[in-house]
py3Dmol code that shows the C-alpha trace and the ligand (Angstrom):
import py3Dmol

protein = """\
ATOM      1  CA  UNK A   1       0.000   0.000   0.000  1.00  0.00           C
ATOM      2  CA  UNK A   2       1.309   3.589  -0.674  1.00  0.00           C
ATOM      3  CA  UNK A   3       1.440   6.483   1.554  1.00  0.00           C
ATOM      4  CA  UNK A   4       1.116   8.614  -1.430  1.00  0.00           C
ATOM      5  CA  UNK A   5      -1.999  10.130  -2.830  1.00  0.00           C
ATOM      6  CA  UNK A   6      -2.277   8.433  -6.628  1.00  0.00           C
ATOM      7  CA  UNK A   7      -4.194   9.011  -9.299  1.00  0.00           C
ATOM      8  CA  UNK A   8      -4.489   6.954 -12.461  1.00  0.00           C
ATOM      9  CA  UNK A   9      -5.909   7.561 -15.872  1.00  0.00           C
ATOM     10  CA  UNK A  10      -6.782   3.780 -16.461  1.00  0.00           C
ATOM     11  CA  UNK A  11      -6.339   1.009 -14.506  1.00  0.00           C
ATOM     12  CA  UNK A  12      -3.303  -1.066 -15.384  1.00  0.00           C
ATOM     13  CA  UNK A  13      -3.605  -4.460 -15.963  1.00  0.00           C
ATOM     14  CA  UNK A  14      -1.649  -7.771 -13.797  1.00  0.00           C
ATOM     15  CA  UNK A  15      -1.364  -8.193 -10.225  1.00  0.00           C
ATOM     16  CA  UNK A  16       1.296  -5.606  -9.242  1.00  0.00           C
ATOM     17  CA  UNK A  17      -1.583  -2.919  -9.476  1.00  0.00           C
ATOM     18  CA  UNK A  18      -3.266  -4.066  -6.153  1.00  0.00           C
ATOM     19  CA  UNK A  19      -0.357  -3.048  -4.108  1.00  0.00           C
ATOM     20  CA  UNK A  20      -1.240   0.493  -4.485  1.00  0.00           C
ATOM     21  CA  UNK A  21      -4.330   0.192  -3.078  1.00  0.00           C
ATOM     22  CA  UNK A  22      -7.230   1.858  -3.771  1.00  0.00           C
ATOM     23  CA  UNK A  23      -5.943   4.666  -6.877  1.00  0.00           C
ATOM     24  CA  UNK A  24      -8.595   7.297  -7.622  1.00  0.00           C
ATOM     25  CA  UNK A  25      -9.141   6.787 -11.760  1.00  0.00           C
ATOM     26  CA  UNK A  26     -10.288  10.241 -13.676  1.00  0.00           C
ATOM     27  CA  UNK A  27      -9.097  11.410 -17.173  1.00  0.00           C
ATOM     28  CA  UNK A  28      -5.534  13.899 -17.142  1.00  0.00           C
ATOM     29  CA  UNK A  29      -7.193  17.108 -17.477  1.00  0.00           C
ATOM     30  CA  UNK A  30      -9.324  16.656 -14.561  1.00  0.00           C
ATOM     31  CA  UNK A  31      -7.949  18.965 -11.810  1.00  0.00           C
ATOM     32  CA  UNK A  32      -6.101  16.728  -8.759  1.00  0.00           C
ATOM     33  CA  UNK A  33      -5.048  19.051  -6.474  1.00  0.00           C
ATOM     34  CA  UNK A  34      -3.771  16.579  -3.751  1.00  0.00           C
ATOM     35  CA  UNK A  35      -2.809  14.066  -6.261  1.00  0.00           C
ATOM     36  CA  UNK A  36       1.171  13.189  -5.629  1.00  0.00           C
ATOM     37  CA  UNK A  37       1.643  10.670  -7.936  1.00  0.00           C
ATOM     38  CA  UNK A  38      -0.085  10.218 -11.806  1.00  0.00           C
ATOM     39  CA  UNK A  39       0.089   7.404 -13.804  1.00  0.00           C
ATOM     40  CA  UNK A  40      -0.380   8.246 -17.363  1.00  0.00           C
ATOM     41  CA  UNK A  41      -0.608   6.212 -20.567  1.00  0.00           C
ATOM     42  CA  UNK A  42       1.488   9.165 -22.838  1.00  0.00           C
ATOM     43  CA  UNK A  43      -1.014  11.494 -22.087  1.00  0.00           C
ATOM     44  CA  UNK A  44      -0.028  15.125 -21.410  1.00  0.00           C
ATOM     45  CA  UNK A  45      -0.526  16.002 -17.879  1.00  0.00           C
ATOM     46  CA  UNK A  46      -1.096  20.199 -17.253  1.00  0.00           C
ATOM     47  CA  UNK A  47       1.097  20.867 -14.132  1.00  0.00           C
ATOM     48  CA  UNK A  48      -0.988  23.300 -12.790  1.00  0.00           C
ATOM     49  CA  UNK A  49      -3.948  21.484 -12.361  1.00  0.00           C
ATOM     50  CA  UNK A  50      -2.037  19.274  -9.943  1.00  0.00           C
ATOM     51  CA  UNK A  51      -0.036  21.554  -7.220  1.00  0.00           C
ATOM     52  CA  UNK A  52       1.357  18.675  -5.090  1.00  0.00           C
ATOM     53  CA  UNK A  53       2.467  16.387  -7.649  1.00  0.00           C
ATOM     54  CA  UNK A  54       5.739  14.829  -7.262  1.00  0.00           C
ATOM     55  CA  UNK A  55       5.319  11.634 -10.284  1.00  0.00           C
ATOM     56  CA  UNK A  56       4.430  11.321 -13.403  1.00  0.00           C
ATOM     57  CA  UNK A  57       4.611   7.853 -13.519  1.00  0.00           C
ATOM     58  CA  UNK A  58       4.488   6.249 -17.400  1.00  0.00           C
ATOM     59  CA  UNK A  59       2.594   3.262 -18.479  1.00  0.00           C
ATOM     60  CA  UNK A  60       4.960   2.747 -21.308  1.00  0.00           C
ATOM     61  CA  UNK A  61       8.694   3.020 -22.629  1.00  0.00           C
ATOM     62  CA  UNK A  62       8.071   6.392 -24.782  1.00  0.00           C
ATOM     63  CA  UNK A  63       6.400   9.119 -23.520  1.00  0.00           C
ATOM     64  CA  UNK A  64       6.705  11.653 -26.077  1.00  0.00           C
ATOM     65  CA  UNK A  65       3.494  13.210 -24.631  1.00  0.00           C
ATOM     66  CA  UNK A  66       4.437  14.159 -21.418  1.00  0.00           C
ATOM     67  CA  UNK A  67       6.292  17.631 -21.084  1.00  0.00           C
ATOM     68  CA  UNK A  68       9.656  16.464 -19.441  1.00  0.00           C
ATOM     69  CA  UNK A  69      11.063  19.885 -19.071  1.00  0.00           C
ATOM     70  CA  UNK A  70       8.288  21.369 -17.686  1.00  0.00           C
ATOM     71  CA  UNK A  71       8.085  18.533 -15.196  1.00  0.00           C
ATOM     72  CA  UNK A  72      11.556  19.136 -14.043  1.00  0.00           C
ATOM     73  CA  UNK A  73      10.972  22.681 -14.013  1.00  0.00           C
ATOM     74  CA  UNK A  74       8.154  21.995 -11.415  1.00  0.00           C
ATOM     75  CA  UNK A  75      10.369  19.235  -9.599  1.00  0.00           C
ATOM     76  CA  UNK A  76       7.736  16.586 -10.672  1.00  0.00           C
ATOM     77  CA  UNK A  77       9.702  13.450 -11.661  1.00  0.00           C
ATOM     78  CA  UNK A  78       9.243  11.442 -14.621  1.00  0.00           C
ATOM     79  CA  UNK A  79       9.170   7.530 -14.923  1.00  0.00           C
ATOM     80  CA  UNK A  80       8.707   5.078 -17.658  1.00  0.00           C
ATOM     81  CA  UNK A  81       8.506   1.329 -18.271  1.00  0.00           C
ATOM     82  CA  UNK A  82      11.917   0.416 -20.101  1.00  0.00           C
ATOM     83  CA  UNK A  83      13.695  -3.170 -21.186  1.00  0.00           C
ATOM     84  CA  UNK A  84      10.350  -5.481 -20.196  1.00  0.00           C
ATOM     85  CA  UNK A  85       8.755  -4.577 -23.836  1.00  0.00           C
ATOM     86  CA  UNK A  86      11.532  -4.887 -25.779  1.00  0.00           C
ATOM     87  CA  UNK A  87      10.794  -8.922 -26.413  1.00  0.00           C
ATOM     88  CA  UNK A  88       7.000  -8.092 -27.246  1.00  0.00           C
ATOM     89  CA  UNK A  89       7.892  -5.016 -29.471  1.00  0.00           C
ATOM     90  CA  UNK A  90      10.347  -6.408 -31.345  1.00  0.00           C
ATOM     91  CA  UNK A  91       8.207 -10.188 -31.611  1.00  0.00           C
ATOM     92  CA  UNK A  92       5.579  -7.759 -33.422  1.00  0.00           C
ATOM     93  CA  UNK A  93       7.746  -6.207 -35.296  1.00  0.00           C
ATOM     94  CA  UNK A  94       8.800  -9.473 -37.159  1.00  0.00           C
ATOM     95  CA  UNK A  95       5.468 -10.972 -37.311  1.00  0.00           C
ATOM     96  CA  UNK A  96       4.463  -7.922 -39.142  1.00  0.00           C
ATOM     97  CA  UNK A  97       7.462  -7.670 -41.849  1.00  0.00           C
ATOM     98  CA  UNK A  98       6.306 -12.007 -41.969  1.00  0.00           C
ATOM     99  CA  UNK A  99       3.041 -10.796 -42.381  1.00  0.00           C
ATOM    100  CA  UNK A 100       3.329  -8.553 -45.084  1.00  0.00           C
ATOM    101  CA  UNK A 101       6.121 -10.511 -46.967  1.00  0.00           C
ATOM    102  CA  UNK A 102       4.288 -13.391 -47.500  1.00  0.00           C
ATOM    103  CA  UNK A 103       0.943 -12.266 -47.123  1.00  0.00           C
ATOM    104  CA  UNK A 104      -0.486 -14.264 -44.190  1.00  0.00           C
ATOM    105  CA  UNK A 105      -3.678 -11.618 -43.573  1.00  0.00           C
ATOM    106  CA  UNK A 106      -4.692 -11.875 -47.181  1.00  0.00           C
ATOM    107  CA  UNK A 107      -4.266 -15.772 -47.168  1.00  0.00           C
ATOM    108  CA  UNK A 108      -6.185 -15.827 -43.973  1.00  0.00           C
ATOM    109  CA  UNK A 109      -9.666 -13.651 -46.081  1.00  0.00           C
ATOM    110  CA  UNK A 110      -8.749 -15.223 -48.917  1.00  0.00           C
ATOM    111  CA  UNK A 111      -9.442 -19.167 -46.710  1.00  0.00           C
ATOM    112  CA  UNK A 112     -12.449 -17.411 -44.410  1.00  0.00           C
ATOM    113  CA  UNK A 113     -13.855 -16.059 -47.589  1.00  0.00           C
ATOM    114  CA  UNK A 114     -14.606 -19.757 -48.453  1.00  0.00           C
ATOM    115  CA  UNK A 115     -12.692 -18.747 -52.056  1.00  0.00           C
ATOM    116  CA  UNK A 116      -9.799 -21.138 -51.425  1.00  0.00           C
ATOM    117  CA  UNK A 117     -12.436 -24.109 -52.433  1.00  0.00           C
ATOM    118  CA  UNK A 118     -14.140 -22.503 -55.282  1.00  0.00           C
ATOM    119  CA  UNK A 119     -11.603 -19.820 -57.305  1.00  0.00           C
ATOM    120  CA  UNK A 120      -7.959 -21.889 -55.771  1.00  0.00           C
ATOM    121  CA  UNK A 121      -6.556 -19.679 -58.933  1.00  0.00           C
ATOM    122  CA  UNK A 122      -7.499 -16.454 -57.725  1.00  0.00           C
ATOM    123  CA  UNK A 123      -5.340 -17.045 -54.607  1.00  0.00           C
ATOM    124  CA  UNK A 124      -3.734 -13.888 -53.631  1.00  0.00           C
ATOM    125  CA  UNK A 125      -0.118 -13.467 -55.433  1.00  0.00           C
ATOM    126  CA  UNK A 126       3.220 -14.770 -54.357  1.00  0.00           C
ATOM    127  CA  UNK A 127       4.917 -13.602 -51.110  1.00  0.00           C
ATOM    128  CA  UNK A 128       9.149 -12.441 -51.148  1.00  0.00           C
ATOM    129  CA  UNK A 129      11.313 -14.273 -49.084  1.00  0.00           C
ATOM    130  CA  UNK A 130      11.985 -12.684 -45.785  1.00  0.00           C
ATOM    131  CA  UNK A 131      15.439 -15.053 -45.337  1.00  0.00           C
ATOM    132  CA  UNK A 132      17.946 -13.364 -47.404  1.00  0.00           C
ATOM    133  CA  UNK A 133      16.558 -10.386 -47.374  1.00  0.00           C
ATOM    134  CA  UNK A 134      18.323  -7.174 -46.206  1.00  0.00           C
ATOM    135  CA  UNK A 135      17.095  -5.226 -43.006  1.00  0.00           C
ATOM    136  CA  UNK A 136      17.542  -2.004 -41.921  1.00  0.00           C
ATOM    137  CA  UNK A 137      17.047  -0.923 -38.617  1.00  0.00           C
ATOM    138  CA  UNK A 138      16.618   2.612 -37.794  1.00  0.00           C
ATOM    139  CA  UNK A 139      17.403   2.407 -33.675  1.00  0.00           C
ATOM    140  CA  UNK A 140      19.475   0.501 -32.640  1.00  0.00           C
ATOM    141  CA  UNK A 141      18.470   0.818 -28.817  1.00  0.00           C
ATOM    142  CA  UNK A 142      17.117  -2.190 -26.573  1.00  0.00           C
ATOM    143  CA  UNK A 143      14.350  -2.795 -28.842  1.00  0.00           C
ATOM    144  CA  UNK A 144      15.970  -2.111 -31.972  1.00  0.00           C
ATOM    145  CA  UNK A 145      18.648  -4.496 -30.764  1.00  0.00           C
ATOM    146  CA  UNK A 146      16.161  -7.601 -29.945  1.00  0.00           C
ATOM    147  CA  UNK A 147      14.721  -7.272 -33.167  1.00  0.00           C
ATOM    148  CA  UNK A 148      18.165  -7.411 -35.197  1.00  0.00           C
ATOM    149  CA  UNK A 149      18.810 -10.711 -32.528  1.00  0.00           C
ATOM    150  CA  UNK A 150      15.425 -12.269 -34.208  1.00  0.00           C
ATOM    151  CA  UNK A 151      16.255 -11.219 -38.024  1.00  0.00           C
ATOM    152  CA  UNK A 152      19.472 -12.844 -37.510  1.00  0.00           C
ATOM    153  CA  UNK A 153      17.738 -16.122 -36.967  1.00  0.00           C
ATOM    154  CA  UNK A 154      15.882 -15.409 -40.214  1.00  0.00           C
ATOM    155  CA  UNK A 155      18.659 -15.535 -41.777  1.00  0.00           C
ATOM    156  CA  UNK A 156      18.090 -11.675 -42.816  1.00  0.00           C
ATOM    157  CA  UNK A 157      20.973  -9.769 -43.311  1.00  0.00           C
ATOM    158  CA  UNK A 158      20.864  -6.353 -40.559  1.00  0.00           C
ATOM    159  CA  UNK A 159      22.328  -3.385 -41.099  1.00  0.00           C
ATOM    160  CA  UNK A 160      21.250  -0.533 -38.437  1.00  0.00           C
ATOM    161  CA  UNK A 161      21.864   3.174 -38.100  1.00  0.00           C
ATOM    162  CA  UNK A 162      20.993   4.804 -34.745  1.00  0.00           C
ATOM    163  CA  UNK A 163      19.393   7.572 -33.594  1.00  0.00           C
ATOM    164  CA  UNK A 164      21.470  10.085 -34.625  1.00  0.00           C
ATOM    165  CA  UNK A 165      24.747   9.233 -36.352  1.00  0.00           C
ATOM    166  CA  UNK A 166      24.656   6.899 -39.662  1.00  0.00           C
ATOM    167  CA  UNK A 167      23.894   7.204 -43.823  1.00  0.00           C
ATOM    168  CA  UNK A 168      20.029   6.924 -42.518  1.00  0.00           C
ATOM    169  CA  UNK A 169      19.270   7.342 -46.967  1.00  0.00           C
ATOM    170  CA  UNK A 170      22.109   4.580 -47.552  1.00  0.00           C
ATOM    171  CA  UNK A 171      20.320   2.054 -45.118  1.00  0.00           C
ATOM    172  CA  UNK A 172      16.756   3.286 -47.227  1.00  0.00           C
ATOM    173  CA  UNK A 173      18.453   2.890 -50.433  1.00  0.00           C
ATOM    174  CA  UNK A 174      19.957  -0.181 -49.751  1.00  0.00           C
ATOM    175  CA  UNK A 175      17.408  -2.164 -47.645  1.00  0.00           C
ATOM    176  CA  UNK A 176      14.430  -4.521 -48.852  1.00  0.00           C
ATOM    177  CA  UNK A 177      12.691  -4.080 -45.496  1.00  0.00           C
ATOM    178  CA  UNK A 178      13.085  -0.708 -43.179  1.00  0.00           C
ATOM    179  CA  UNK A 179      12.124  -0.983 -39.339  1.00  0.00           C
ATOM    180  CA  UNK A 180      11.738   1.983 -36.873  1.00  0.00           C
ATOM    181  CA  UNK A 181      12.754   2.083 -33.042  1.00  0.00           C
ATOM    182  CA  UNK A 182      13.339   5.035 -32.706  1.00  0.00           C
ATOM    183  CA  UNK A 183      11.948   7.203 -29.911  1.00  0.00           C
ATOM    184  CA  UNK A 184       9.670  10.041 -31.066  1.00  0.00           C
ATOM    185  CA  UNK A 185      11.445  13.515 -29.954  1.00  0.00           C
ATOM    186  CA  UNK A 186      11.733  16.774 -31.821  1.00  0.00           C
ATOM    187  CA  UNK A 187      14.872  14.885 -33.186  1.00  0.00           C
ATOM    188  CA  UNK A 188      12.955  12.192 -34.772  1.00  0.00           C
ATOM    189  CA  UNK A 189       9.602  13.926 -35.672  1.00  0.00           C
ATOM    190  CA  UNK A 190       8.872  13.545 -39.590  1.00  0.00           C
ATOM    191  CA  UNK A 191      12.547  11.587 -39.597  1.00  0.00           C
ATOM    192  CA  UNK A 192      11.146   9.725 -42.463  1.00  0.00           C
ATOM    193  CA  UNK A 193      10.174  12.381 -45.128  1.00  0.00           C
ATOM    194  CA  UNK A 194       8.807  12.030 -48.387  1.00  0.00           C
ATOM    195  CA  UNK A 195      12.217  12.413 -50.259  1.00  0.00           C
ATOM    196  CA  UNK A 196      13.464   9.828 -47.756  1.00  0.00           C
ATOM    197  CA  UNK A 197      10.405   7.132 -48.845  1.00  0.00           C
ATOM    198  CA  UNK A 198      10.916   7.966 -51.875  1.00  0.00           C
ATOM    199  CA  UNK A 199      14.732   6.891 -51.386  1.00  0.00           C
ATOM    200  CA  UNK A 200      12.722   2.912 -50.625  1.00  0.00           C
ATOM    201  CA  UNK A 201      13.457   0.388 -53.142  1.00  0.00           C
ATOM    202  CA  UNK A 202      10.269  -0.613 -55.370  1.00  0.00           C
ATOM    203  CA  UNK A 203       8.853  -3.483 -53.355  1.00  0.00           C
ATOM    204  CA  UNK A 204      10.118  -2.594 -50.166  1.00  0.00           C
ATOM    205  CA  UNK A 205       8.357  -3.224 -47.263  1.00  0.00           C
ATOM    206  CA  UNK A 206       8.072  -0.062 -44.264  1.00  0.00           C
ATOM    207  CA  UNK A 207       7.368  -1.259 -40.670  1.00  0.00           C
ATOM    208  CA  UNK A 208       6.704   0.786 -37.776  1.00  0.00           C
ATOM    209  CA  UNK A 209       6.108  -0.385 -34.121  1.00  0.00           C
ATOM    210  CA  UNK A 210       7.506   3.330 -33.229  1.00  0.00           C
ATOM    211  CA  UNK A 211       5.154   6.005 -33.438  1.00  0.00           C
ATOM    212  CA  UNK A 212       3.356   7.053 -36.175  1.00  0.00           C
ATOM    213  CA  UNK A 213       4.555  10.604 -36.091  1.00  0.00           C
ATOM    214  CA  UNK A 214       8.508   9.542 -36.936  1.00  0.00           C
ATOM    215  CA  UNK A 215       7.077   8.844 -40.471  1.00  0.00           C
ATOM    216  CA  UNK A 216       5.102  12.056 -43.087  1.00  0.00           C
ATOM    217  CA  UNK A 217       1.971   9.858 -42.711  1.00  0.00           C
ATOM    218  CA  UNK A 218       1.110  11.207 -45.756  1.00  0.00           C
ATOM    219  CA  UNK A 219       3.609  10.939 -47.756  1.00  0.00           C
ATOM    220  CA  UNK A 220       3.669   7.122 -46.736  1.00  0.00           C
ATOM    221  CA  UNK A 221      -0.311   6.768 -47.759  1.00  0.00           C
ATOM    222  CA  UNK A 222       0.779   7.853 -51.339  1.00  0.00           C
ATOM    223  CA  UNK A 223       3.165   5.457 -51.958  1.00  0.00           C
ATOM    224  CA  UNK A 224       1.016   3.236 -50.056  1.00  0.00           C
ATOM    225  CA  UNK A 225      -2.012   3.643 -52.706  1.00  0.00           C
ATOM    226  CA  UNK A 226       0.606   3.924 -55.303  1.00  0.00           C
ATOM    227  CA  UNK A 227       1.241   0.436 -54.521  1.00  0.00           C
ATOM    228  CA  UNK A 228       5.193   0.801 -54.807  1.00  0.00           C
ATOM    229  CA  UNK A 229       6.461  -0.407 -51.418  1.00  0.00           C
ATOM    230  CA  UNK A 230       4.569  -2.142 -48.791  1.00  0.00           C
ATOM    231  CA  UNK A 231       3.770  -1.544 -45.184  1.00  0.00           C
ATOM    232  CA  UNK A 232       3.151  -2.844 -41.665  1.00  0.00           C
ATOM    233  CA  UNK A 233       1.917  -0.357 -39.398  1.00  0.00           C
ATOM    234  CA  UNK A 234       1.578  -0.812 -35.340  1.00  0.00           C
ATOM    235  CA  UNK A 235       1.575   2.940 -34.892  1.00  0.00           C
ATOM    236  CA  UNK A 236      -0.214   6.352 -36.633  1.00  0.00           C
ATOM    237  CA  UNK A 237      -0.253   9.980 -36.187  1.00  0.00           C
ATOM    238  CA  UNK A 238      -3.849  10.238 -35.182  1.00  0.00           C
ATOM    239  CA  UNK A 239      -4.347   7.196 -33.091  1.00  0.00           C
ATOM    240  CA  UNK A 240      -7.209   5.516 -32.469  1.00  0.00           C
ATOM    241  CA  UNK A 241      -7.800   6.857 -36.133  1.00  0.00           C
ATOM    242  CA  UNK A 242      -6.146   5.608 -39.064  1.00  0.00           C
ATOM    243  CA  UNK A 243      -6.102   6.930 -42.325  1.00  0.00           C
ATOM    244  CA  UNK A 244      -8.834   5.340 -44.373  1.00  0.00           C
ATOM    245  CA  UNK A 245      -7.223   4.969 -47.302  1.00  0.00           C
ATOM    246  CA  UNK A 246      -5.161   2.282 -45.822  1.00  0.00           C
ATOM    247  CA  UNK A 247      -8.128   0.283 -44.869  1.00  0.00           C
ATOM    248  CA  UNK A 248      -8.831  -1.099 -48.634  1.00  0.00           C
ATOM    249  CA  UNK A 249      -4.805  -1.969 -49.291  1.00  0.00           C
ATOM    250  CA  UNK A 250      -3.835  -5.208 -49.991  1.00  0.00           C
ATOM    251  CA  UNK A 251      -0.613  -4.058 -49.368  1.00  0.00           C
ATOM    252  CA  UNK A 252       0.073  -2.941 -45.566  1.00  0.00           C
ATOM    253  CA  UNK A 253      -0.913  -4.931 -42.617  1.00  0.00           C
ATOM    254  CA  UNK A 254      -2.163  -2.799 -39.781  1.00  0.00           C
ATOM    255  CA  UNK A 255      -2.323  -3.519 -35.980  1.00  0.00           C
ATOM    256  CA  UNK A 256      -3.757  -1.049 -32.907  1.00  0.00           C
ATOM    257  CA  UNK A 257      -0.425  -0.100 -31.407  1.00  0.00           C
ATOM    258  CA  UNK A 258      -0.073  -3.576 -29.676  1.00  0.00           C
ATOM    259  CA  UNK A 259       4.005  -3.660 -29.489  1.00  0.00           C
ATOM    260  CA  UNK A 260       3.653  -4.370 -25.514  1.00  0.00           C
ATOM    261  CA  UNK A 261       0.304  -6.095 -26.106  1.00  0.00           C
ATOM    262  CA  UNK A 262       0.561  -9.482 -24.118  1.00  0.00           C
ATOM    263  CA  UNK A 263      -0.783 -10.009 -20.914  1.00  0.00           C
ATOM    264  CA  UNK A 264       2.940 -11.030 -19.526  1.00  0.00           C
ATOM    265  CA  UNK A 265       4.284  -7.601 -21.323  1.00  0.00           C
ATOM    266  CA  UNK A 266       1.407  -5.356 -20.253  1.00  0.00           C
ATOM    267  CA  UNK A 267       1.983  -7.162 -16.117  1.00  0.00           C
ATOM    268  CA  UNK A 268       5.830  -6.473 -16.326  1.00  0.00           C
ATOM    269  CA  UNK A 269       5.023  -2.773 -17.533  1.00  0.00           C
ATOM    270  CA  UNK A 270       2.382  -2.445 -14.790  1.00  0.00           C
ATOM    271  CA  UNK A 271       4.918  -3.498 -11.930  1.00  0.00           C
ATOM    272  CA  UNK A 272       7.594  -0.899 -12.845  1.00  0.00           C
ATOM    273  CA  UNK A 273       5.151   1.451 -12.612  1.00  0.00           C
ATOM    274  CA  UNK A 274       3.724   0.487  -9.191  1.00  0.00           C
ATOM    275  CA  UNK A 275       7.192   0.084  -8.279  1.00  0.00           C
ATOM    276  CA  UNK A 276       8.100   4.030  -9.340  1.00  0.00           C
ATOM    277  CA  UNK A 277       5.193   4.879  -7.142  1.00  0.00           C
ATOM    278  CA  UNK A 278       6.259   2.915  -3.952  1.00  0.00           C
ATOM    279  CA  UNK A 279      10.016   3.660  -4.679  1.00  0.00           C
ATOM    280  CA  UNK A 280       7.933   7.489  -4.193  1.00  0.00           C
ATOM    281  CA  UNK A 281       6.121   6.566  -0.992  1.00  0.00           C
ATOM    282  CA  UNK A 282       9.118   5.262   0.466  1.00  0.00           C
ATOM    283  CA  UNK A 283      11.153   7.813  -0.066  1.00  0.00           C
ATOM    284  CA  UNK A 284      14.039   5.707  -2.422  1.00  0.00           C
ATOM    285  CA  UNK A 285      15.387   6.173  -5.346  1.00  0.00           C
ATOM    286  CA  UNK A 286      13.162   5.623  -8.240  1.00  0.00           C
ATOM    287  CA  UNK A 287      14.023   2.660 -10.382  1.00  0.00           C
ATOM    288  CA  UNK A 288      13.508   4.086 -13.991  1.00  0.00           C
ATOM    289  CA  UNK A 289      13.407   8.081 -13.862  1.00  0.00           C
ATOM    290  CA  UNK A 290      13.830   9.719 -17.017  1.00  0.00           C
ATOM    291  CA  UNK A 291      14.437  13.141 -15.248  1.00  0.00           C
TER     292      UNK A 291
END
"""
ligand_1 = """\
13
8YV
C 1.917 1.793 -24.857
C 4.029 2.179 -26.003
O 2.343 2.528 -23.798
O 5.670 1.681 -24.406
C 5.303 2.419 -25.312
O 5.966 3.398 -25.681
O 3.716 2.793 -26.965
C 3.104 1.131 -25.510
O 3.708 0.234 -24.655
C 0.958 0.761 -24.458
O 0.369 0.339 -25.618
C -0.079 1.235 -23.497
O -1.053 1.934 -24.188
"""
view = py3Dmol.view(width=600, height=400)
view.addModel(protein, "pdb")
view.setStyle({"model": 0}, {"cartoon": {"style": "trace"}})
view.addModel(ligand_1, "xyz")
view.setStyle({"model": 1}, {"stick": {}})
view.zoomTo()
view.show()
């Protein structure tokens, strides 16, 4: 149990949560003001609706949302949820370059739509082998890291740039499948321009578990409907909404932002949060500050 007033804009899922005890759930905006400790999901949090506030606790590795600076300028501290994703994230990110190489989602309408049995020659067209081909991998941080450990195994070949050093248009240039990990930050924002997708080889295949805001969305729609490269896309600019004309494509895969979606993921990411707010309570050290 903490000895800290929290506040939470969801309830978090897996058993660590119940060691808080009972945490007072309302949306970020509402006004808290003897809340000491938020827990956010990357929502922005207005300091001055929340005078006592010593945590901003994140539910999540990025949190491009919440206003770091203005947190330490208020002496609010700022945790996250790093390493216990990385597995999940970078899992997802291969089963969606596997998914759009060799076209599992289409198979799978193609079988449901009962036209396997009646039009076999209308099945959809021929996938691209995903052993031998090249990968680039833009981040090469934790998760950035696992997924290079998994394409390895694929027999892909890697070749990475990271955040900020690297021939980022080489790696485009060269590459038959691009994959982002990089955090979003004014650094990254739009990292992927149009000139730079344009730089993709015809055929290649775009996949972001990221955030949809390190890619001109679009810019990646066009040569989406254009139907020059192909794409697997976790993450959007406008989340829960995604751009609708990606929903007819038969060439992108798209999932709802569910890099740390498994129940073992989503538990581990809950604990380090409870843990930032007891490490709080108890007056330690907190175990992943970002500030
Ligand atoms: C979300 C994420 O936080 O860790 C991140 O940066 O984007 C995700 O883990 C998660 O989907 C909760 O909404």
């Amino acid at each position: 149990m903490s000895s800290v007033n929290v506040r939470a804009t969801r309830v978090l899922p897996g058993p660590a949560w119940g060691e808080l005890g009972p945490v007072e759930i309302a949306p970020a905006d509402e006004p808290g003001p003897d809340v000491e400790a938020l827990v956010v999901t990357n929502e922005p949090v207005d300091l001055s609706r929340y005078p006592s506030l010593r945590l901003i606790a994140n539910y999540g590795v990025g949190y491009d949302r919440v206003d770091v600076a203005a947190a330490s300028a208020h002496g609010v501290a700022v945790s996250n949820t790093p390493g216990v994703l990385d597995a999940a994230t970078a899992d997802l990110a291969i089963a969606l370059m596997l998914a759009v190489r060799r076209g599992v989602v289409a198979g799978d309408r193609f079988v449901r739509s009962g036209a396997w049995a009646t039009h076999w020659s209308e099945a959809p067209s021929l996938g691209s082998d995903v052993s031998g081909a090249t990968l680039g991998i833009v981040g090469l941080g934790r998760i950035g890291s696992a997924v290079a450990r998994r394409a390895a195994a694929f027999d892909m070949r890697v070749v990475s740039v990271r955040r900020s050093d690297g021939d980022l248009d080489a790696l485009l240039r060269e590459c038959d499948i691009v994959s982002l990990h990089v955090p979003l930050s004014d650094e990254t924002r739009g990292l992927i321009t149009r000139e730079r997708l344009a730089l993709l080889r015809d055929g290649a295949t775009l996949v972001n578990t990221a955030r949809g805001d390190v890619v001109d969305e679009a810019a990646l729609v066009a040569e989406l409907v254009a139907g020059r490269i192909s794409a697997g896309l976790d993450v959007f600019v406008h989340e829960p909404d995604v751009p609708r004309e990606l929903l007819g494509l038969p060439n992108v895969v798209l999932t709802p932002h569910i890099g740390s979606g498994t129940v073992e993921t989503r538990a581990a990411m809950t604990r380090v949060v409870v843990d930032n707010v007891l490490a709080l309570a108890h007056g330690e050290a907190l175990p992943t500050r970002v500030n």
